[in-house]
ZAMARGU-4260 file (C-alpha; in steps of 0.2 Angstrom, whole numbers, plus 5000, padded with zeros to 4 digits):
<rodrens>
0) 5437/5465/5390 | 5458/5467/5390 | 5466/5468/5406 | 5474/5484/5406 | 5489/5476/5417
5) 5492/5459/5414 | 5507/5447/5418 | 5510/5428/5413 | 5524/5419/5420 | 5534/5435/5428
10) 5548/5434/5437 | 5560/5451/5443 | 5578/5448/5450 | 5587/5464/5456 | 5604/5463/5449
15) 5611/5462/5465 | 5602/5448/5470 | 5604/5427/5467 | 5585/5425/5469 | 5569/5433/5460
20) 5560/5446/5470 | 5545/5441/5461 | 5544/5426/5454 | 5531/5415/5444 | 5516/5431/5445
25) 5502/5427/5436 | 5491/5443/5437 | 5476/5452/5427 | 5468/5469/5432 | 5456/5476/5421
30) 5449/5493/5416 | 5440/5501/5429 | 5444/5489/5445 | 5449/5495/5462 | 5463/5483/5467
35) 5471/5483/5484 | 5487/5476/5485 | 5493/5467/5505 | 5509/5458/5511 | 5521/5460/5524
40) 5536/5472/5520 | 5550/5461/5507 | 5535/5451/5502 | 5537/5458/5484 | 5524/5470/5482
45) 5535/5486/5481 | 5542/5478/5466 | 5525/5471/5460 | 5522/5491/5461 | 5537/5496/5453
50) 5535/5484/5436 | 5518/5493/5434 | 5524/5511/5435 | 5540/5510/5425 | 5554/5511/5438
55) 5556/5492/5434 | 5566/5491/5424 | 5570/5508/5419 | 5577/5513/5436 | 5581/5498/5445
60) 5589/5485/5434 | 5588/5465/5434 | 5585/5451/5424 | 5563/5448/5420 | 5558/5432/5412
65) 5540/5431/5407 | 5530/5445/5400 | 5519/5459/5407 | 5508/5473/5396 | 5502/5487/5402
70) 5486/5495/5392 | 5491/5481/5380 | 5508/5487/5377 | 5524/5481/5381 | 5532/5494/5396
75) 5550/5491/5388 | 5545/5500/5373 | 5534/5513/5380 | 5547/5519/5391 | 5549/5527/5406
80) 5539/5543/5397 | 5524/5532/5390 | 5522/5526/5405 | 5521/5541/5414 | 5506/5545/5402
85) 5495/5528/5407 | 5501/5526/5425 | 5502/5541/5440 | 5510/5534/5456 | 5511/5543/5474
90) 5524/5536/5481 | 5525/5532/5502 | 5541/5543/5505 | 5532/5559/5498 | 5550/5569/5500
95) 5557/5559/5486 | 5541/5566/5472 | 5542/5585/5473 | 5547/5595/5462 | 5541/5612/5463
100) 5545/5626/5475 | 5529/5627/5480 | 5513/5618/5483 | 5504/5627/5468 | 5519/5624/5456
105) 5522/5607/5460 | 5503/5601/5456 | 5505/5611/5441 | 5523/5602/5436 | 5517/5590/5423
110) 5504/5603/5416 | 5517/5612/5412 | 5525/5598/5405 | 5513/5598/5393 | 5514/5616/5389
115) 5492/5619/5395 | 5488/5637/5391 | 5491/5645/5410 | 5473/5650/5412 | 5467/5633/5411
120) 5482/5628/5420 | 5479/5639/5434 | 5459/5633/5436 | 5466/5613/5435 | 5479/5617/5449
125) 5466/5626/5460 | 5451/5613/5456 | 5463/5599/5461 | 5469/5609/5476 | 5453/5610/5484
130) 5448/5593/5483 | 5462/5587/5491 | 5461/5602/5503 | 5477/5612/5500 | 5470/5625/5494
135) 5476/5637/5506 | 5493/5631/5508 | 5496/5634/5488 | 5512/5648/5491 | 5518/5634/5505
140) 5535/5625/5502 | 5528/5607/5500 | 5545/5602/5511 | 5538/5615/5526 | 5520/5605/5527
145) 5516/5591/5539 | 5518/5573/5535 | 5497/5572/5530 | 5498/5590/5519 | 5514/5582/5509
150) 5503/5566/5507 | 5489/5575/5497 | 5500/5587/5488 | 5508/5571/5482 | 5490/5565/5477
155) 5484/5583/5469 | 5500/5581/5457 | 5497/5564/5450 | 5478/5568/5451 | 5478/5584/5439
160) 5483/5572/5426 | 5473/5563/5419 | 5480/5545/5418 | 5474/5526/5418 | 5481/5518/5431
165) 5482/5527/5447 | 5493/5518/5459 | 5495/5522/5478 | 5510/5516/5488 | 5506/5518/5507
170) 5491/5534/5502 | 5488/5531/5522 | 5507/5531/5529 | 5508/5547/5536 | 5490/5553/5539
175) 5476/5555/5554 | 5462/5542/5555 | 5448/5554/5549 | 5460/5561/5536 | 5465/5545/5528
180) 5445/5541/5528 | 5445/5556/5514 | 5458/5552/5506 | 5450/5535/5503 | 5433/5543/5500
185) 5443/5554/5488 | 5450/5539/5479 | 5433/5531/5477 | 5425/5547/5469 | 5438/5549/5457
190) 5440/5531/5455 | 5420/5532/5451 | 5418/5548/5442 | 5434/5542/5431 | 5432/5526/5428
195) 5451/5525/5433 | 5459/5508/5438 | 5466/5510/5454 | 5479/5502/5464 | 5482/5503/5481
200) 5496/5496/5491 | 5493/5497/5511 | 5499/5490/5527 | 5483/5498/5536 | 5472/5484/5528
205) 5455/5487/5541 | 5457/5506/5534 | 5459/5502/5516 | 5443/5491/5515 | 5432/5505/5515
210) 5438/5509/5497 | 5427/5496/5493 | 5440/5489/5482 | 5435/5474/5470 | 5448/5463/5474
215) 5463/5461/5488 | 5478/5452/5482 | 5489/5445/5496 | 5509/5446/5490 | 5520/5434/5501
220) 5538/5428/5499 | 5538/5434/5480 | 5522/5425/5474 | 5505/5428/5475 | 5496/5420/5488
225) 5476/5425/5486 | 5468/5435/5476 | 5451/5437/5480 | 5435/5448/5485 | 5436/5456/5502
230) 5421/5444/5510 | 5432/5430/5503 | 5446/5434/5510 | 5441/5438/5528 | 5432/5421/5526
235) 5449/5414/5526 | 5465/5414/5538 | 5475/5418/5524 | 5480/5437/5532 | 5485/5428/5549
240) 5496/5416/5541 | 5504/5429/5530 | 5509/5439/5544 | 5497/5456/5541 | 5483/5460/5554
245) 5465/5458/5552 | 5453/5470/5556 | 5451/5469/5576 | 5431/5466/5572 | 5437/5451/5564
250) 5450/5446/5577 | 5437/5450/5592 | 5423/5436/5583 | 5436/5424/5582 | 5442/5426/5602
255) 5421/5425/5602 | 5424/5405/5595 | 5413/5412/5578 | 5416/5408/5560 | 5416/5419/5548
260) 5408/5417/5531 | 5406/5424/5513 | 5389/5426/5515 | 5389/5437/5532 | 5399/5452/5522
265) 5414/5452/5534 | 5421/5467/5525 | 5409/5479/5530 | 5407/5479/5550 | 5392/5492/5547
270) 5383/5479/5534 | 5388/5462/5540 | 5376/5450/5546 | 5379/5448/5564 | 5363/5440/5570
275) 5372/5424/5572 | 5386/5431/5581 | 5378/5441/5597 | 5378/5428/5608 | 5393/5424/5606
280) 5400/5440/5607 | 5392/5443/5623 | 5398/5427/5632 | 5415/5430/5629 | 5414/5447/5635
285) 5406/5442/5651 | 5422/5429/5653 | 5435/5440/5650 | 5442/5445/5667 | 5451/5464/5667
290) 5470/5465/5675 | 5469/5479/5689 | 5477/5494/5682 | 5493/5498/5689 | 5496/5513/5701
295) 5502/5531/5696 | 5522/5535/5697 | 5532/5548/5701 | 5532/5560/5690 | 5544/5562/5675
300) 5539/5575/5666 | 5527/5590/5669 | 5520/5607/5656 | 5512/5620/5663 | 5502/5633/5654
305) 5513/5630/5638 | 5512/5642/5622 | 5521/5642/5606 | 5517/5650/5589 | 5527/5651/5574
310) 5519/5668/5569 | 5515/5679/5582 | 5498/5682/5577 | 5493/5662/5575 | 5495/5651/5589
315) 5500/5631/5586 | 5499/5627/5606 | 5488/5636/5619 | 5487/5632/5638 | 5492/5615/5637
320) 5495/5607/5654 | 5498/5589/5660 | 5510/5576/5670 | 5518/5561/5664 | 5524/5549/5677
325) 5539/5537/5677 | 5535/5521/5667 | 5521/5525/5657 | 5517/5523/5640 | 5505/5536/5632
330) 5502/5540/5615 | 5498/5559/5608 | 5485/5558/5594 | 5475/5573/5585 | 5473/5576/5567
335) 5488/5582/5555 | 5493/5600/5561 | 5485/5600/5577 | 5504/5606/5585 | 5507/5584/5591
340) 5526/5584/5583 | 5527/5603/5589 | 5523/5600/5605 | 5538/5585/5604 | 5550/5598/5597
345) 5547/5609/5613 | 5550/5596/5625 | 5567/5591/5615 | 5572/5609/5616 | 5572/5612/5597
350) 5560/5628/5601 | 5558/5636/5615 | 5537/5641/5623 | 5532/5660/5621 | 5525/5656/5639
355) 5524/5640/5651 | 5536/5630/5658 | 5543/5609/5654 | 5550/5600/5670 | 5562/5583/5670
360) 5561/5575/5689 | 5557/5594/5694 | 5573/5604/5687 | 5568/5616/5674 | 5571/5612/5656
365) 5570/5628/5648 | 5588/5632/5654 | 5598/5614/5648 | 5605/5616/5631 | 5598/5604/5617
370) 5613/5591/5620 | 5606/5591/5638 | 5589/5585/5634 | 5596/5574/5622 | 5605/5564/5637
375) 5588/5560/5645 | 5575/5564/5631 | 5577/5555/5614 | 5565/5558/5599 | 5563/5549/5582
380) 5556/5559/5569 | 5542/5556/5559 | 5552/5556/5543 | 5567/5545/5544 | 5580/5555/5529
385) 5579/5572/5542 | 5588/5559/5555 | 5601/5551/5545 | 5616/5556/5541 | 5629/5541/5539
390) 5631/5527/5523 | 5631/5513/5531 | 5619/5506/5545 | 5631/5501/5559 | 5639/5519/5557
395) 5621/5527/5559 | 5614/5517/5573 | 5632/5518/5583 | 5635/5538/5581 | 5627/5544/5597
400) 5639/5530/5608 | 5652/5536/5597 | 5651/5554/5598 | 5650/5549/5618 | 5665/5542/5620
405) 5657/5523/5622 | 5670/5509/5622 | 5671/5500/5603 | 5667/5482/5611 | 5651/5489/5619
410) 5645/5500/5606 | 5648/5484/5593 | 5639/5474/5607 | 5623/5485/5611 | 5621/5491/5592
415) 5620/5473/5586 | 5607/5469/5600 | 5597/5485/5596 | 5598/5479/5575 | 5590/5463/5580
420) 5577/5466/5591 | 5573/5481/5574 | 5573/5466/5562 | 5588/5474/5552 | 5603/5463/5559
425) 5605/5454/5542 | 5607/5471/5534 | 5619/5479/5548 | 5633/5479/5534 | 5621/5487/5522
430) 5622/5506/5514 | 5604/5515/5520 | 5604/5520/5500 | 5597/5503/5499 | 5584/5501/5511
435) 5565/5505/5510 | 5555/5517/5518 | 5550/5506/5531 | 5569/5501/5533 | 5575/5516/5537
440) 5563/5521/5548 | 5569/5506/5560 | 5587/5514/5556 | 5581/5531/5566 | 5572/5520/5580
445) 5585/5509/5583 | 5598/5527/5585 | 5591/5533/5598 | 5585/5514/5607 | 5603/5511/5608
450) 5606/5526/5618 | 5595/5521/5634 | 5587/5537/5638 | 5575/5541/5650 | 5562/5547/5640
455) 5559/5542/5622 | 5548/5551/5609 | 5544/5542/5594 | 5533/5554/5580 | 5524/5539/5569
460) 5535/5524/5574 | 5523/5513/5564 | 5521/5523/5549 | 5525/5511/5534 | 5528/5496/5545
465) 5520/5478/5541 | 5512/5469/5555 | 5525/5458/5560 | 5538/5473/5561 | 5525/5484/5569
470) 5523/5470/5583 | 5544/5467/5584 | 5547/5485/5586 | 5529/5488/5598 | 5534/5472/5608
475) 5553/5481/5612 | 5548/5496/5617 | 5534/5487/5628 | 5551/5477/5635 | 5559/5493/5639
480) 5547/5500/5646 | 5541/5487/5659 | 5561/5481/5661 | 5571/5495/5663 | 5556/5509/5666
485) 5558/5521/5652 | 5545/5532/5649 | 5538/5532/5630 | 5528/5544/5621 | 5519/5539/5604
490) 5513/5551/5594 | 5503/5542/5581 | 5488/5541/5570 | 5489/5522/5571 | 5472/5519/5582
495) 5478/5501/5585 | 5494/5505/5594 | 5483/5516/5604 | 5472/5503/5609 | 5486/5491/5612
500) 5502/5498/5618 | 5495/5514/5629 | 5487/5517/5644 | 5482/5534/5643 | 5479/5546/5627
505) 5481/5564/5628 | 5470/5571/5614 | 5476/5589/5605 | 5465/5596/5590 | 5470/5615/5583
510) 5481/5618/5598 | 5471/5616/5613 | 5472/5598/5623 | 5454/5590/5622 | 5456/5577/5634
515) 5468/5565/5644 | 5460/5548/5646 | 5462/5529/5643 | 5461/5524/5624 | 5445/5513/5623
520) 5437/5531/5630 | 5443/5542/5618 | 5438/5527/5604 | 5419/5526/5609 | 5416/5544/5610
525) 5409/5550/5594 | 5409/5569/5598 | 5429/5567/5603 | 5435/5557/5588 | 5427/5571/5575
530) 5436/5587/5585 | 5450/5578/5583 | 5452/5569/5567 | 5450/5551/5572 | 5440/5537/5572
535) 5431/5526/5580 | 5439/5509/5582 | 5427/5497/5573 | 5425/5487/5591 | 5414/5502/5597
540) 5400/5498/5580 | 5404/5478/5585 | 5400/5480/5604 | 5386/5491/5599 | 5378/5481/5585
545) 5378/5465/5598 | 5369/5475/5611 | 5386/5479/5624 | 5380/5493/5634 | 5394/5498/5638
550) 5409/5499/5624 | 5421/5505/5630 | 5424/5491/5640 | 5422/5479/5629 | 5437/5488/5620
555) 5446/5485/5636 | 5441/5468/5637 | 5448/5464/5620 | 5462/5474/5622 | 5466/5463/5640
560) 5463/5449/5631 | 5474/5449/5616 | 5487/5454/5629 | 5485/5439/5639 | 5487/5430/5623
565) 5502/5436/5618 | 5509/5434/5634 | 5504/5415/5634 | 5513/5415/5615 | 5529/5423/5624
570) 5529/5407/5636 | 5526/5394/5623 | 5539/5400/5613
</rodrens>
């Protein structure tokens, strides 16, 4: 058999740039294969991405040297349009890939490209519409849907077409835990049904595996570092040395002193072999000694009986009630659409609640204007280009000490500090034009870090971040918090940042708030994670196949322990 993408020798330099991207990539995929593609952000991968879909070097110029084929055939002369007929992408940034003015028009855009006789067009757009679950947002401005809709819209429109390669940049960025489980499930049947080769670049590595892809390729530092079956790789200390996370089941046998093997099937915590592992397990558990939880605050923020709806007669928030004290760190979690970035928007004054009422230290907020708030409450959107509005990075990340009259010295002085503790002081003279997704994201958190607030709301501040930027970014805001008390709230679909970062998890599903309770709770508790679109963390099905009674605790035991670790790596350092 051919590979259907292949490259020998490759190498991609940006004209911009003095050194290859990618350099050296030896790399065949063949027909049919599930390939999932892993490396820590400016590792190469993006571009890897961009040579098989076209944009290399049709959109973004540089020197290759080398060859690559795609379905045998040289992408230079297929061109941009030939390629679009082998390969469909759906791209992280989901904004940047619309086209039509609605959902229904927008799945239907290359149909119509290729001039399909409307009836058929009409039952393609609503076949494909239901199985990526839009079908009832068809008439819906694909710009008006929430960060998980936009995600399978994107998918429906590269989907209704019937290609060769279907390649996924980030499928998992911007959706719940239970949502980005179908969306997976949805690329495995078509992936099986099809016969399609897929590829799948993904931060979210423990997520991704249940694609059951054939092979994982680690990208890092322009080459490619392994490329090997799941079970070989998690065999392997290959993902810790690259700087990308392992599954926590993995992390939590190797804190237990066990070695992980090929032939225990470490991909699959639900079908590994874990007879020789129990023991283990249970002695480290026993051994880990809990830190005493620390007492309650006074109160910094309080909502009382709150109600908001878009439309009179359908209600996105009903009743919610509950206090955050001074100096926590929560996290707000609940499937796409359950009214979580809503609710945010209603603290931040951007609505105002039909009914209830939002306190700061006891003085009502319904009466400060929007530029009152935004003195003690900052937010950072969930998508970074509604945020930005200047070129250049400095300018963005210094506008709020600007537009407040803060000295030039220490505007020049706190935005550099705030760039490096983000990871984007190298790029501080950059335009934003010129950074990724991911980059820009950090642009929008570092804005509003540099402004000290009281209160700072960050909608998906992981979304699209590597390991290591993740942890930089988690780490700062963990800083802030303990240091100077701010109070942060995280509203996320990343389970790990949950589990790691937060003490307490308030829990919303189709406007109503489910509970308020400590993460490794809400993690073990099977009826809870399917009301609301999560799932649970893969050190519940560990503790419970090694015969833990109790695992939630032995979530709070791994969680105490890594933290003691990195603690001990903070003073070693």
């Amino acid at each position: 058999m051919k590979p259907i993408i292949e490259f020998k020798n490759f190498s991609f330099k940006y004209r911009s740039q003095k050194e290859p991207t990618i350099k050296d990539i030896n790399l065949a995929i063949y027909p049919g294969e599930k390939v999932l593609i892993v490396g820590p952000s400016g590792s190469g991968k993006s571009t890897l991405a961009n040579c098989i879909n076209g944009l290399v070097p049709f959109f973004y110029k540089g020197e290759i040297e080398g060859t690559y084929t795609i379905a045998g055939q040289n992408p230079e002369q297929l061109g941009i349009f030939g390629l679009s007929k082998i390969v469909g992408t759906v791209l992280q940034d989901t904004d940047g890939q619309f086209i039509g003015l609605t959902v229904a028009e927008d799945i239907a855009f290359a149909l119509e490209n290729d001039k399909i006789p409307q009836p058929e067009m009409f039952e393609r757009v609503a076949k494909t519409a239901e199985l990526v679950e839009v079908q009832s947002v068809l008439d819906h401005a694909p710009g008006a849907l929430s960060g998980g809709q936009k995600q399978r819209v994107s998918m429906a429109g590269v989907m209704i077409n019937h290609v060769d390669i279907l390649l996924f940049d980030e499928p998992l960025a911007n959706l719940d835990p239970a949502t980005g489980k179908h969306a997976i499930e949805l690329i495995d049947e078509i992936h099986r049904k099809e016969n399609t080769t897929v590829v799948i670049i993904e931060h979210r590595l423990e997520d991704a595996l249940t694609c059951g892809a054939d092979r994982i390729i680690v990208v890092g530092n322009g080459g490619i570092v392994a490329d090997m079956t799941p079970d070989e790789l998690l065999s392997t200390n290959v993902l810790v040395e690259e700087g990308i996370r392992e599954p926590l089941y993995v992390t939590a046998l190797k804190h237990a002193g066990c070695q992980i093997t090929v032939e225990n099937m470490p991909s699959d915590i639900k079908k590994m072999h874990l007879d020789n592992y129990k023991e283990p397990v249970k002695k480290w558990f026993q051994q880990v000694i809990l830190s005493k939880k620390e007492p309650d605050h006074e109160i910094i923020l309080e909502v009382n009986h709150l109600d908001f709806a878009y439309q009179p007669d359908k209600p996105v928030l009903q009743d919610i009630s509950f206090q955050i004290h001074k100096g926590e760190m929560l996290s707000i979690v609940g499937k796409n659409g359950a009214g979580k970035s809503t609710l945010s928007n209603l603290i931040c004054g951007f609505f105002m609640p039909d009914n209830g009422s939002i306190s700061l230290h006891g003085e009502n907020l319904l009466t400060w204007s929007i530029k009152e708030r935004g003195e003690k409450i900052g937010l950072v959107m969930q998508n970074p280009n509604q945020m930005i509005s200047k070129t250049m990075i400095f300018e963005e990340v210094a506008l709020g000490l600007k537009v407040r009259g803060v000295a030039p010295e220490e505007i020049e002085k706190r935005v550099h500090e705030t760039l490096k503790i983000c990871g984007l002081y190298p790029f501080r003279n950059w335009p934003i034009s010129a950074l990724s997704y991911g980059q820009k994201k950090r642009v929008t958190i570092a804005s509003i870090l540099v402004m000290n607030p009281d209160i700072i709301i960050l909608d998906e501040p992981t979304a699209g971040q590597d390991y290591r930027h993740y942890t930089e970014i988690m780490e700062f805001l963990k800083a802030l918090n303990k240091s100077r008390g701010i109070t942060i709230i995280m509203v996320t679909h990343d389970m790990h940042l949950m589990l790691e970062y937060t003490n307490r998890v308030l829990v919303i599903s189709d406007g109503h708030l489910l509970a308020d309770k400590r993460p490794s709770e809400v993690l073990t508790d099977d009826e809870l994670t399917k009301k609301a679109y999560l799932k649970k963390t893969s050190l519940y099905d560990l503790a419970v196949r090694c015969g833990i009674a109790s695992p939630s605790d032995f979530v709070e035991c791994f969680i105490a322990y890594e933290q003691e670790n990195n603690r001990k790596g903070k003073e070693a350092e």
